[in-house]
C-alpha positions in Angstrom: 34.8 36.2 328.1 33.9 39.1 325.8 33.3 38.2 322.1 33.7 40.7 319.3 31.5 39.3 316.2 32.3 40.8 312.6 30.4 39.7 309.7 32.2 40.0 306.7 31.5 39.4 303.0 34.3 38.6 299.9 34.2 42.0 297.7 33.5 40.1 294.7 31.0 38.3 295.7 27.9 37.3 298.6 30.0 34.7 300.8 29.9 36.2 303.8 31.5 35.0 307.3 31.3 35.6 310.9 35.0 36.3 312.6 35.0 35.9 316.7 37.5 37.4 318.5 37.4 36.6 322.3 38.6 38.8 325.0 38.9 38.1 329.0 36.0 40.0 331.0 38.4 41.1 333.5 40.2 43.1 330.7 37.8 44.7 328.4 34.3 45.3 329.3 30.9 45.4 327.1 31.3 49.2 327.0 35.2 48.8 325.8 34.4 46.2 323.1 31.6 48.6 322.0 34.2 51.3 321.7 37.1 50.0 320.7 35.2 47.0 318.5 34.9 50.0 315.1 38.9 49.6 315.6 39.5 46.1 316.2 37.2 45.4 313.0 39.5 47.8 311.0 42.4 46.0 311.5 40.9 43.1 310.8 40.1 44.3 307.5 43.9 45.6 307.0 44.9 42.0 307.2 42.0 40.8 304.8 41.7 42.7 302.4 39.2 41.2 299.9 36.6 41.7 302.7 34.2 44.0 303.8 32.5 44.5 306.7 29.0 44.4 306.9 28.6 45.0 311.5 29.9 43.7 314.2 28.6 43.5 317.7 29.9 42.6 320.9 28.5 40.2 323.5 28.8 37.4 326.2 31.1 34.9 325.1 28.6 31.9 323.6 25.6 33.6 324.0 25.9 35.9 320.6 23.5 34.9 317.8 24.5 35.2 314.7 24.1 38.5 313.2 
């Protein structure tokens, strides 16, 4: 599995959070979640809107440390 991490942080304030989304390895590559991860994170952010986003990273499935 290939993980997509966003950390995000409430626009009013410092509470931040990290958002995993998962994807199967036999589907989307490192290189594709690198690519495509600026876009995934947008539309995340469409659907919460009194967030921003601070980076996200892909990585191995359970090996990501928190960023």
């Amino acid at each position: 599995m290939i993980e997509l991490l966003i950390s995000a942080c409430l626009i009013s304030g410092s509470d931040c959070r990290e958002v995993s989304m998962l994807y199967d390895a036999q589907d989307v590559s490192l290189m594709t979640c690198m690519v495509m991860g600026q876009a995934e994170a947008a539309r995340w952010q469409v659907d919460h809107p009194n967030y921003r986003i601070e980076r996200y990273r892909c990585g191995i499935a359970g090996q990501s440390k928190s960023i």
